[in-house]
Structures are given as structure tokens and as C-alpha cells.
C-alpha positions in Angstrom: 46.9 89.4 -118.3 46.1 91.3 -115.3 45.8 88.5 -112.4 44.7 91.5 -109.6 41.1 90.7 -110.4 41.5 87.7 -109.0 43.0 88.9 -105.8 41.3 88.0 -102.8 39.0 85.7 -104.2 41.4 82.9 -105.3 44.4 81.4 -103.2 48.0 81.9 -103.6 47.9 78.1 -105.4 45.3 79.4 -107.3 46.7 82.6 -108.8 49.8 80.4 -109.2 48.3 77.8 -111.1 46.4 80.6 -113.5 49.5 82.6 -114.3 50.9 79.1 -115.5 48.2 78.1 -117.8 48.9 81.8 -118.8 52.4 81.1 -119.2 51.5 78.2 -121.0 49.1 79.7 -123.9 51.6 82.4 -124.2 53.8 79.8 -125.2 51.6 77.8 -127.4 50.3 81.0 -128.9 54.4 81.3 -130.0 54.3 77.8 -131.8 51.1 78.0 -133.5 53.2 81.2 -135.1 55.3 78.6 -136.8 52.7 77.1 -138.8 52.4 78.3 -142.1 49.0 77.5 -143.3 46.9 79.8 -140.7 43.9 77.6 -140.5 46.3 74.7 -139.4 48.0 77.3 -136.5 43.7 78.2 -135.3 43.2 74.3 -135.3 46.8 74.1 -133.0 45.7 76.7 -130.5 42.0 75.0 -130.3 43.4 71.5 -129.7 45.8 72.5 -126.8 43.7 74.9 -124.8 40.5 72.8 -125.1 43.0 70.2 -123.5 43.8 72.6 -121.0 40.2 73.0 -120.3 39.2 69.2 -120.2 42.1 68.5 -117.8 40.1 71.0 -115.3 37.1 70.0 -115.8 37.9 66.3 -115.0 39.7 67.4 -111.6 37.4 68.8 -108.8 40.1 70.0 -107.0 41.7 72.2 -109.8 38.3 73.3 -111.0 37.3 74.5 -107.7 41.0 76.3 -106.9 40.8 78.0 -110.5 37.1 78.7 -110.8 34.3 78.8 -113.1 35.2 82.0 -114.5 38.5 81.4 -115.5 37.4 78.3 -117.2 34.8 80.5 -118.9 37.4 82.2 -120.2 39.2 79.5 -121.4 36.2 77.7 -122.8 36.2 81.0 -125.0 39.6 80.9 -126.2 39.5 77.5 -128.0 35.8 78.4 -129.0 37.4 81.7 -130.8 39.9 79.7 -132.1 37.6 76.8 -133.8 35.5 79.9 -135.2 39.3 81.8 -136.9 39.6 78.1 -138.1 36.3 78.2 -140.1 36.8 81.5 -141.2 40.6 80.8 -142.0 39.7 78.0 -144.3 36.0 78.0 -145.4 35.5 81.9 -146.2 36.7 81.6 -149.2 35.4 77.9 -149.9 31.6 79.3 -149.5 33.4 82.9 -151.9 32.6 80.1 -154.7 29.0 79.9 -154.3 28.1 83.6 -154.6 25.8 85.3 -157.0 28.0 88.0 -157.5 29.1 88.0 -161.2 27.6 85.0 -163.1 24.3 87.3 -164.2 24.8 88.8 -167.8 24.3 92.9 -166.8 20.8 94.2 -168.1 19.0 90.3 -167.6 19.4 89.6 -164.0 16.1 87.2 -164.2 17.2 85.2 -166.9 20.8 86.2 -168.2 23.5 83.8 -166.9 27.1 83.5 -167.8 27.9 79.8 -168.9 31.3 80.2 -168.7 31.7 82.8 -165.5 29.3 79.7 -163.8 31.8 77.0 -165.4 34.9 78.9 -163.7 32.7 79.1 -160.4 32.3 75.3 -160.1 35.3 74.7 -161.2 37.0 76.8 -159.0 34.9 75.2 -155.7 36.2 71.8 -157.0 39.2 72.7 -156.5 39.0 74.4 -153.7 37.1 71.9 -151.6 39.5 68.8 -153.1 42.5 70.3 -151.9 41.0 71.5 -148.3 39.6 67.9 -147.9 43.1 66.7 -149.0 45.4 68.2 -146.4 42.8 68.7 -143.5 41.7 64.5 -143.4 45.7 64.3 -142.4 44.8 67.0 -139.5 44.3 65.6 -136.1 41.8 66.5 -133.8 42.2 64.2 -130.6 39.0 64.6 -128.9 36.0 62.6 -130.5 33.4 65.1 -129.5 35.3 68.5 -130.4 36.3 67.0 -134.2 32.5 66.2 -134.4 31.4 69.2 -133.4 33.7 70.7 -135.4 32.6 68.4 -138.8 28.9 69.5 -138.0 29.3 73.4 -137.7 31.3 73.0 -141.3 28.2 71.1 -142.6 25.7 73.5 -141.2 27.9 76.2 -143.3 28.9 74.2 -146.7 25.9 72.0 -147.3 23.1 74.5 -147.5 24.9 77.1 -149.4 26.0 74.5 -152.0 22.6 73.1 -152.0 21.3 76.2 -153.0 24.1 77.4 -155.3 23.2 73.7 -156.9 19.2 74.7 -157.2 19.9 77.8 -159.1 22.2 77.0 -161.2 22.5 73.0 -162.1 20.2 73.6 -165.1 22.3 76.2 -166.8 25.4 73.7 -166.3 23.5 70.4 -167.4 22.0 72.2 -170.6 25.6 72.2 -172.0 28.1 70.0 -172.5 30.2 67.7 -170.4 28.2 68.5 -167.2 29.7 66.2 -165.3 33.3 68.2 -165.6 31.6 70.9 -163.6 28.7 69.5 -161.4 31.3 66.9 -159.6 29.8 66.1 -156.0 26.5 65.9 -154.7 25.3 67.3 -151.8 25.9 63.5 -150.5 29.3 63.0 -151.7 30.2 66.5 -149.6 28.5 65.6 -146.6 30.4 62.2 -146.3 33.8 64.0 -147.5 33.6 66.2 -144.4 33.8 62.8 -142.4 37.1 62.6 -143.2 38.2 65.7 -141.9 40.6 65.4 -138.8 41.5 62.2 -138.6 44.7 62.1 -139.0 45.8 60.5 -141.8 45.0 61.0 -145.5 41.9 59.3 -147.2 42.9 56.2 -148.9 40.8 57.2 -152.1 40.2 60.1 -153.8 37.0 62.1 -152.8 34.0 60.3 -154.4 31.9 61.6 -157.0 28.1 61.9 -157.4 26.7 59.0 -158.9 24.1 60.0 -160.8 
């Protein structure tokens, strides 16, 4: 990072106490590197620099010496990070829910493959099971960031399964053993994304739709 922008308009303290935070996510940025699930290594680097940016924000004194627009760009940099986590991890969740390949060539209004559209759900299932498995024993410390966090996933998942659910429940539910393919409601995954970040893992396995 070039600090000479900051040159005559910050103190000494001040261009001391940036280069440190500096310092600092250089260093974190080396840890996260150690993870090797990437989505867990995103949700690292968001954690610790949003903590950076709370501690500023809760001292005048520090906020005032390091200014608004370095906190800008530190409100960006765990903001980039929580977006690489949703990409790193639900990208190919949502890959599931596509069009792409379940229409029978030549009959695109009325031609769909049973068993390409069996492999599809299937292959959500177990998707979503094992990402709500390992990330309900991720942390995220800060009540408002993991709920933030929980509600930009749902504005993503829900709709785009509801929809892939509109289309297509009636070719699955015309055959047999529905159920082994239709698992979750739109209900059932809007309470499983509760889990997420807790902590600690779920004491039962996600719950199925009831009906």
C-alpha cells in the first residue's frame, strides 16, 4: 500500500497506526492461506477485518486520527470478503437449480428429462446438507454481521429454489418415490440457514418438508 496519499493530511500517529492495521491484514491475509476449504479462509478474513473496523468505530479518538476514508476502505475489504464467501460456497449450490440440460432437445415446452431432473435434486440435496453441515460449526462473532450474512444467502437460495420447485415439482411428484428427490421445502431451507455460523454443529439432522 502506498501510505503517501495520506501525507499531510493525517499525523505521524496516524500514518503509524494505518501502516499497522496494514501490517496486520498482511498478516491475516497469510493465515487465511492455511485454510483449505476457501469459503472458510473468505469467512476468516471477513471476521477479523470487520473486527478491525468495529474497534474504530467504537473509539472517537482512533476514528478521527485514521479517518473516514480509510475506514471506507476497510468497510470494503470485509464487504469483498463476505461477497468471495457467497460466491466461494453458493455458486455452485444455486449451479443445481439451472435449466440448462433437463429439456429433452426438439420439445423445450414440454420435453423434460426425469432422470437428468432426478440427478439435479439429488445433487442440490447433497450439496446444501453437507454446506449446512460444516458451516453451522463456523463462527461468526458479531450478531449483526452473521445475520446479515444469513439474509443475503436467503435472498440468493430461497427464490431460486422456489422457482426451480414451481417448474419442476410436478414432473418429480408424477413418478415414483417423490419424496427421495423433493426433500426440503422452501420452509425447511429457510430455517436450515438459521443454523449457519453458530459455531457448533446442529444437534439434528436438517429437517425435512412435512408434507
Amino acid at each position: 500500500m502506498d501510505l503517501s496519499e495520506y501525507e499531510g493530511q493525517t499525523s505521524t500517529l496516524a500514518l503509524h497506526l494505518i501502516w499497522i492495521i496494514v501490517i496486520l491484514q498482511f498478516n491475516l491475509d497469510g493465515k487465511s492461506k492455511h485454510y483449505k476449504d476457501a469459503s472458510l479462509a473468505h469467512l476468516f478474513m471477513m471476521n477479523n477485518v470487520h473486527y478491525i473496523v468495529q474497534k474504530i468505530k467504537g473509539s472517537p479518538e482512533l476514528r478521527e486520527m485514521i479517518g473516514d476514508d480509510y475506514l471506507r476502505r476497510l468497510t470494503g475489504k470485509f464487504r469483498l470478503a463476505a461477497t468471495n464467501y457467497q460466491r466461494s460456497t453458493w455458486v455452485r449450490v444455486l449451479h443445481c437449480l439451472r435449466d440448462e440440460g433437463l429439456h429433452v432437445s426438439g420439445s423445450f415446452s414440454s420435453g423434460v428429462s426425469k432422470s437428468a431432473l432426478r440427478e439435479r435434486f439429488k445433487a442440490f440435496n447433497a450439496m446444501f446438507e453437507e454446506v449446512h453441515r460444516t458451516q453451522t460449526t463456523w463462527l461468526i462473532p458479531d450478531t449483526q454481521l452473521r445475520e446479515e450474512l444469513r439474509i443475503s444467502i436467503s435472498e440468493k437460495l430461497l427464490p431460486a429454489y422456489r422457482s426451480f420447485l414451481g417448474r419442476f415439482r410436478s414432473h418429480i411428484e408424477s413418478g415414483r418415490h417423490p419424496e427421495n428427490y423433493i426433500k426440503y421445502s422452501v420452509e425447511d431451507l429457510e430455517n436450515a440457514v438459521l443454523d449457519f455460523f453458530e459455531g457448533y454443529p446442529v444437534s439434528q439432522h436438517l429437517r425435512r418438508r412435512s408434507e
